[in-house]
C-alpha positions in Angstrom: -8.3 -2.2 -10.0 -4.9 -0.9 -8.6 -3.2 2.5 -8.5 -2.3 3.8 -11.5 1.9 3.3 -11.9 1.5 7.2 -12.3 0.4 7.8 -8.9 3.1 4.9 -7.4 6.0 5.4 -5.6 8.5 4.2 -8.3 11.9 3.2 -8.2 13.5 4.8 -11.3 16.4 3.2 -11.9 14.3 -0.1 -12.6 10.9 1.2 -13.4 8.9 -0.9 -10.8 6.6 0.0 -8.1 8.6 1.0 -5.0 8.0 -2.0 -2.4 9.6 -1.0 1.2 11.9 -3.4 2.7 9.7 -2.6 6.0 6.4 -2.4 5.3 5.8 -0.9 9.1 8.9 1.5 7.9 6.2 3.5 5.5 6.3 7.1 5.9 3.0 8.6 7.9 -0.4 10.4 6.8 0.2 14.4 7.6 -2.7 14.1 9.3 -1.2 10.9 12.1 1.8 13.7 13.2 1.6 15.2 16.6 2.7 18.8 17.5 5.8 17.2 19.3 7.0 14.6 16.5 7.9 18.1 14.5 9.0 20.4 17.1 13.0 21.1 17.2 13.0 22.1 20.8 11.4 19.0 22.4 14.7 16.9 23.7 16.7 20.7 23.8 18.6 21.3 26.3 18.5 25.1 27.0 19.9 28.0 29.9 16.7 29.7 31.8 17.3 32.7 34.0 16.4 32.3 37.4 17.9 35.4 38.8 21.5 36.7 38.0 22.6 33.4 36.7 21.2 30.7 34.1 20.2 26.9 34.9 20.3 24.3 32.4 16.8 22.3 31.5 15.6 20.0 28.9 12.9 20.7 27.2 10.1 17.7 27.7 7.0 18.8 25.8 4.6 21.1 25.0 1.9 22.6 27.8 -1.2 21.6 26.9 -4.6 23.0 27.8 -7.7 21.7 29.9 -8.9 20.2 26.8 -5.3 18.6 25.4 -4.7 21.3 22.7 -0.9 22.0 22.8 -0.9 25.6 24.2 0.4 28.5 21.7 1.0 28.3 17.8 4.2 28.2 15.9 5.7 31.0 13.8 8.4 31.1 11.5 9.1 34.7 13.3 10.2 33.8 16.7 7.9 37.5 17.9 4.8 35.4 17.0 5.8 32.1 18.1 3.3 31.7 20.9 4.4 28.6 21.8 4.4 27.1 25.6 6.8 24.3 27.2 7.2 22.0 29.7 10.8 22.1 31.2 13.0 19.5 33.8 15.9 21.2 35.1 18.4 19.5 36.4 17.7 18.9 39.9 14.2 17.3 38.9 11.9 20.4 39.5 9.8 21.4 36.4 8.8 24.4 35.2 6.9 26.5 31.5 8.9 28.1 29.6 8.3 29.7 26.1 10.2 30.4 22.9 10.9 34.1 22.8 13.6 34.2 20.8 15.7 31.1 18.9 
C-alpha cells in the first residue's frame, strides 16, 4: 500500500507525486543535521582582540567536549548563547572563542 497522495510531496501545477530529478538531492531527516550544518558562524571570518588591536580568524567549528557534545547551546538572545568555537587565525595558530555578541 503506498502513501496516501495527501501525505505526498505534490507538484501542483500537474497534480502528480513530486519525483526529484536527484534522488540523492532529497532534503534530510531533522534528526541526520549536525550542530555545524546550521550554524551561521562556522566559515565566518571575524576580528578577535588580542591586546590593543584586532586579528582576523575564521571560524572552523564548534569545541566539543570529552564525550563529542558540541560545547554551549544556542540562543536566539546573543546574552544566552553559550556557544564555544574553534578559531584559525591567520598565521595558522588556533584558538576558542565564543559568541558574545552578534
Amino acid at each position: 500500500m503506498g502513501i496516501p497522495i495527501e501525505l505526498q510531496d505534490v507538484d501542483y501545477d500537474n497534480d502528480q507525486p513530486y519525483i526529484p530529478l536527484e534522488p540523492d538531492a532529497e532534503r534530510m531527516e531533522a534528526d541526520d543535521y549536525t550542530p555545524e550544518e546550521c550554524d551561521n558562524l562556522i566559515a565566518a571570518e571575524v576580528l578577535l582582540p588580542k591586546g590593543d588591536i584586532l586579528v582576523p580568524a575564521t571560524v572552523v567549528g564548534r569545541k566539543r567536549d570529552h564525550s563529542g557534545q558540541p560545547v554551549g547551546t544556542s540562543n536566539p538572545n546573543p546574552i544566552l548563547d553559550t556557544r564555544v568555537y574553534n578559531v584559525q587565525f591567520s598565521n595558522g595558530h588556533r584558538g576558542i572563542c565564543c559568541q558574545c555578541n552578534s
